[in-house]
MDAnalysis code that builds the backbone (N, CA, C; Angstrom):
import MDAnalysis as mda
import numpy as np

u = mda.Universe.empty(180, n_residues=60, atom_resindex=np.repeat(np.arange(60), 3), trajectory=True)
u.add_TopologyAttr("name", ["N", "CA", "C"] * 60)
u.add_TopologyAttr("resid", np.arange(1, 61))
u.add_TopologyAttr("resname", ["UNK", "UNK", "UNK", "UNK", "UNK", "UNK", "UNK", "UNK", "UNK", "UNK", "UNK", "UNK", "UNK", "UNK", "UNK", "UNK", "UNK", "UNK", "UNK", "UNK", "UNK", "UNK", "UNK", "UNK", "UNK", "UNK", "UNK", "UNK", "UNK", "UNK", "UNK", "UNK", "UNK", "UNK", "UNK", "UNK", "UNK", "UNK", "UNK", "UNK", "UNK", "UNK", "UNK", "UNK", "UNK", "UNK", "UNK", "UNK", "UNK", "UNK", "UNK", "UNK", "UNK", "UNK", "UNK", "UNK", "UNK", "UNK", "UNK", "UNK"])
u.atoms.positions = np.array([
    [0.835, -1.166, 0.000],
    [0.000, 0.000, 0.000],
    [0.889, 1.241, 0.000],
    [0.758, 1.839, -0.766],
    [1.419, 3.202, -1.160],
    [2.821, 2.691, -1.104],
    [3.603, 2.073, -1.510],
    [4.884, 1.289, -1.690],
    [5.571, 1.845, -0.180],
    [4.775, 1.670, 1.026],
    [5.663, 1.492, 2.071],
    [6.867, 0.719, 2.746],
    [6.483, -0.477, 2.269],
    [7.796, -1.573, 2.576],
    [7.685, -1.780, 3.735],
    [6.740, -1.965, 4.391],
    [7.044, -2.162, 6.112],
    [7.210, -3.657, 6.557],
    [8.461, -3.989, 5.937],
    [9.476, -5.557, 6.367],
    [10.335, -4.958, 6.617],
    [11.169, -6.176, 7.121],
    [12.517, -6.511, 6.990],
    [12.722, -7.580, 7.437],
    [14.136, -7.817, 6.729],
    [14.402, -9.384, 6.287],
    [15.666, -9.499, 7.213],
    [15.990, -10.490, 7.669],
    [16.974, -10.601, 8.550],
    [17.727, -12.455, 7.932],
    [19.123, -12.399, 7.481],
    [19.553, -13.185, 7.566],
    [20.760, -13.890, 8.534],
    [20.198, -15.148, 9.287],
    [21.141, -15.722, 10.416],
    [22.068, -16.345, 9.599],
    [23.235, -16.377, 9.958],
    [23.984, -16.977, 9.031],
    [24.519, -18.519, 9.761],
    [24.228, -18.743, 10.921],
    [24.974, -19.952, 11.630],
    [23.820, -21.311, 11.137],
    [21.942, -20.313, 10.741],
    [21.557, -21.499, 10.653],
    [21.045, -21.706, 9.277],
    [21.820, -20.851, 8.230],
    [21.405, -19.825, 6.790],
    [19.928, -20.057, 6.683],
    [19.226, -18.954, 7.601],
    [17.867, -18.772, 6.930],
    [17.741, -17.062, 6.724],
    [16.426, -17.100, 6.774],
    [16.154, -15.284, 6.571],
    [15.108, -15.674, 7.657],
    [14.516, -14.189, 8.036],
    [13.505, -14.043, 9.331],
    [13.067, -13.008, 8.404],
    [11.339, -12.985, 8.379],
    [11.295, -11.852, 7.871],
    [10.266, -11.296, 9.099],
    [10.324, -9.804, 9.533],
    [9.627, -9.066, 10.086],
    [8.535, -7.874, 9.983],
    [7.372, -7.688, 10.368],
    [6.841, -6.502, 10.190],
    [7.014, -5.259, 10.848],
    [7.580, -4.133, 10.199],
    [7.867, -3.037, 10.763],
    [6.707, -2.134, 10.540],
    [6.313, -2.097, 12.178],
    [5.293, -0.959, 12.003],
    [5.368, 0.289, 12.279],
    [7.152, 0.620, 12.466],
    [7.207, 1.762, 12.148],
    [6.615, 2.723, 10.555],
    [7.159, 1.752, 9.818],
    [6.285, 1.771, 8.522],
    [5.248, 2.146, 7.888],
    [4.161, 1.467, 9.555],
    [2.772, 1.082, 8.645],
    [2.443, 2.278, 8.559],
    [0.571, 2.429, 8.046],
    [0.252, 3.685, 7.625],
    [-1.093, 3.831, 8.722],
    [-1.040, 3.894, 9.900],
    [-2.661, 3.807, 10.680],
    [-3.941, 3.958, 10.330],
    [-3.772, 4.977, 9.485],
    [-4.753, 5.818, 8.815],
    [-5.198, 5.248, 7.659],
    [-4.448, 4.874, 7.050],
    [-5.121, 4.560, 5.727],
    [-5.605, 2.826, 5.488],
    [-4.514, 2.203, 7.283],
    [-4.695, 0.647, 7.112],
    [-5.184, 0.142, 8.671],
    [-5.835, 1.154, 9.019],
    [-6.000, 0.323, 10.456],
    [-5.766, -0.755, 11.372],
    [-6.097, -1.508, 10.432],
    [-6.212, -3.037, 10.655],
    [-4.703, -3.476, 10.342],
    [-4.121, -3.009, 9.661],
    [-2.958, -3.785, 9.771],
    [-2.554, -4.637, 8.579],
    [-3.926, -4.850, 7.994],
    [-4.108, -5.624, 6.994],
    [-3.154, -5.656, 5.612],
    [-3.038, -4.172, 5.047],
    [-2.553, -4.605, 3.775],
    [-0.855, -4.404, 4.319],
    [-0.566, -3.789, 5.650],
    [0.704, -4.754, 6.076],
    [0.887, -6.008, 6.050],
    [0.167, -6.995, 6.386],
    [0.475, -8.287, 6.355],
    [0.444, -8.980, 4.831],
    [-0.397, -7.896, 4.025],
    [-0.491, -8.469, 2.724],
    [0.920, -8.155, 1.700],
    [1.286, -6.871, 2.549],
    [2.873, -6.730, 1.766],
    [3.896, -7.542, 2.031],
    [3.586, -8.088, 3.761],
    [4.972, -9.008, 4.033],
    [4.623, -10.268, 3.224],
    [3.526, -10.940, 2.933],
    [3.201, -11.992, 2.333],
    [4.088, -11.776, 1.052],
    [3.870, -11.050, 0.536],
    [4.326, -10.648, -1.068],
    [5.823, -9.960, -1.105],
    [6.677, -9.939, 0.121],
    [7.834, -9.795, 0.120],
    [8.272, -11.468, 0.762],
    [7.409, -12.193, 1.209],
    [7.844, -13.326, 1.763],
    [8.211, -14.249, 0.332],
    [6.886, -14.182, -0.570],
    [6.603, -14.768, -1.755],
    [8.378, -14.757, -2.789],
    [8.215, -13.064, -2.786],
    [9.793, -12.268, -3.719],
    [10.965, -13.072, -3.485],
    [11.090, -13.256, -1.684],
    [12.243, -13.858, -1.548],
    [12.356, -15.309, -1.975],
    [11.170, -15.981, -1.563],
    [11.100, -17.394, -2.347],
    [11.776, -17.854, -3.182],
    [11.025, -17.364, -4.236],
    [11.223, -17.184, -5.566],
    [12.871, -16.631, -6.129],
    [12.932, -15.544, -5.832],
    [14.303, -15.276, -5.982],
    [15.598, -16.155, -5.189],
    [15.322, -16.683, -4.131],
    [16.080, -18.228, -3.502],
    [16.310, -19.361, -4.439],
    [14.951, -19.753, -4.412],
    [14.618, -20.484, -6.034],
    [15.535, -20.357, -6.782],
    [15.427, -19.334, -7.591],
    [16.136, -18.946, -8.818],
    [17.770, -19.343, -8.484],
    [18.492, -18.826, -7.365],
    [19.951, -18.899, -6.788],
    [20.151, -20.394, -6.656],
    [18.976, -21.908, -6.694],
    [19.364, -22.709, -6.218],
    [19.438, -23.290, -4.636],
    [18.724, -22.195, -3.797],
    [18.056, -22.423, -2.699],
    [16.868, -22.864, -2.503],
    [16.961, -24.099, -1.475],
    [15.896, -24.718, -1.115],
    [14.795, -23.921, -0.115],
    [13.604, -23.613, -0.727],
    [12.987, -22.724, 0.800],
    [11.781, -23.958, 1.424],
])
């Protein structure tokens, strides 16, 4: 929603995964109350990384 970006991705390296998080510093209160199309962006940044893992030959 309004290209906020409210993730972030965190990679551990001892157990090579990623963590991804919602930053609600980010979010937008007003326009998302609920929280909602935050969770719908981390979905669709969860999806990106997948996919792009994928592509590198990583198993997700």
């Amino acid at each position: 929603m309004h290209n906020a970006q409210p993730w972030r991705f965190r990679y551990v390296r001892q157990t090579r995964t990623f963590e991804l998080y919602a930053d609600f510093e980010r979010a937008m209160p007003y326009s998302d109350s609920r929280a909602r199309g935050l969770h719908i962006g981390c979905g669709a940044a969860l999806l990106n990384l997948r996919v792009a893992a994928a592509h590198d030959g990583w198993h997700a």
